[in-house]
N, C-alpha and C positions, 0 to 999 in steps of 0.2 A: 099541693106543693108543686113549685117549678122544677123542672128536670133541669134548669139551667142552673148550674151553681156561681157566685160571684168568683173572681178570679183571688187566687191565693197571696199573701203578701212573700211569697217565693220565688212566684212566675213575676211576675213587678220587678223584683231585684232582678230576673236573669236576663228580663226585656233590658231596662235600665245597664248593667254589667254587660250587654250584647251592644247596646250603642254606645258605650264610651268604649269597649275594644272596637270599634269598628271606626269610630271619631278618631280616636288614635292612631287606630293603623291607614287612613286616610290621610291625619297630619304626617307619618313616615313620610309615605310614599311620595307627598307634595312634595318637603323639602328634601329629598333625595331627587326627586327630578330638578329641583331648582338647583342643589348643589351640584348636578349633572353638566345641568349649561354651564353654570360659573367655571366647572372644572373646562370644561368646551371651550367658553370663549378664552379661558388662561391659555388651552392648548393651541389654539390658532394662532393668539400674538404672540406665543412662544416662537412657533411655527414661522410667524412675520419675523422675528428677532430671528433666527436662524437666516432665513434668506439673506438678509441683509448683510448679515453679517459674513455670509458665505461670500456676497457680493464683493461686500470690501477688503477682506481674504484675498480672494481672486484680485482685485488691480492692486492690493500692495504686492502678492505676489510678482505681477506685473513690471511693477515697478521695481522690484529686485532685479531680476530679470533683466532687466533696462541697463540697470545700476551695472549689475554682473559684464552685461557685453560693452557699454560706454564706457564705465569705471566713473561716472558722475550722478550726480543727482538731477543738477540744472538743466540738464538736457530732456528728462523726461516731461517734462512740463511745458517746455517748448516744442517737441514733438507730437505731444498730444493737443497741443493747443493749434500746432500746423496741420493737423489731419481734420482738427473741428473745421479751422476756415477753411482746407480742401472740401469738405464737404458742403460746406456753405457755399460754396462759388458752384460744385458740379451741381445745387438744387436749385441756382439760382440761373442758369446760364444752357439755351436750349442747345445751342453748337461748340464749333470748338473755342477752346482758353487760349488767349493769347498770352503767352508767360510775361508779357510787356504790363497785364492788366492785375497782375497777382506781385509784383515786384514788395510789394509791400510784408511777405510776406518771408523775405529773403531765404527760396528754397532753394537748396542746395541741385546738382544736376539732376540725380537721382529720382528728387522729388518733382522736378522741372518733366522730367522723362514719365514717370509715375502720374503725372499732372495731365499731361499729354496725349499720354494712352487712355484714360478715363474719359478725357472730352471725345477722343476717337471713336470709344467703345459704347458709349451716348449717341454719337451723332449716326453709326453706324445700327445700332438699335431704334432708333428714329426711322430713320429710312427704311429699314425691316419694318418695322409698323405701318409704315406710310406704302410700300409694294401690295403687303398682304392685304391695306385697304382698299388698292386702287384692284387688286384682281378681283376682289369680292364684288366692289363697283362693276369689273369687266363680266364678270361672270352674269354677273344678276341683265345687264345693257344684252349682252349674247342671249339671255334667256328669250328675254323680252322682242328683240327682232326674230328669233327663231319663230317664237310664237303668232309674229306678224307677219311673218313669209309663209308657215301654215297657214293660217286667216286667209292670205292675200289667194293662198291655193285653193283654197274652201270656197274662196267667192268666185276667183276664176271659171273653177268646177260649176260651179249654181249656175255664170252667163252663161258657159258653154251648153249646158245642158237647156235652157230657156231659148237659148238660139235655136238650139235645136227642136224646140217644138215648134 
């Protein structure tokens, strides 16, 4: 007689009953992580929706604002539309604005004055760049003859000494 006995139709059902709890609790765990991301990705373009929205909050507020110190509406559009083409002329223009060249644009003195200072403060930031680069050029030209006035003494030293023998 075999010591080995065939397996029981018990053990079969608890092998069988152990992988469909375990099939199962493997289907959970999937769709709980997949419902994970979904909730995820809802949260982020919530998140996008929020910003934006925050965004346009802020320039209506803005615009109150506007409203509040002008007392008009029409004016905020033309103000923001004059500070876009200021921008555009200061990105486009390396020196100063000639307010003759922006006429098109019919600002008022303030903005004439405010126009003015920016090309200023441009052209004056220019030329800050353009010092700092010529000392870096001086510095580095100074490096280099120092280093060829030593040289020039090093050789001096060598004829001197070869004279000397």
């Amino acid at each position: 007689m075999d010591s080995v006995q065939p397996m029981s139709f018990n053990a079969l059902d608890s092998i069988d009953s152990a992988r469909a709890t375990l099939k199962t609790f493997f289907q959970v765990v999937l769709e709980l992580n997949i419902y994970k991301r979904d909730i995820e990705a809802k949260c982020i373009e919530q998140d996008e929706q929020v910003i934006r929205l925050t965004a346009q909050a802020n320039t209506q507020e803005a615009r109150i604002q506007y409203m509040i110190l002008n007392g008009n509406q029409d004016g905020y559009a033309a103000t923001v539309a004059k500070q876009q083409a200021i921008n555009t002329v200061m990105r486009q223009v390396d020196g100063y604005v000639d307010n003759r060249d922006v006429e098109h644009l019919n600002l008022n003195k303030e903005e004439q004055t405010n126009l003015t200072k920016l090309s200023l403060s441009k052209i004056v930031n220019n030329l800050k760049k353009k010092l700092q680069e010529q000392e870096v050029k001086t510095q580095q030209v100074s490096l280099k003859l120092d280093q060829a006035l030593k040289q020039k003494e090093i050789y001096r030293s060598r004829v001197d000494e070869l004279k000397a023998q």
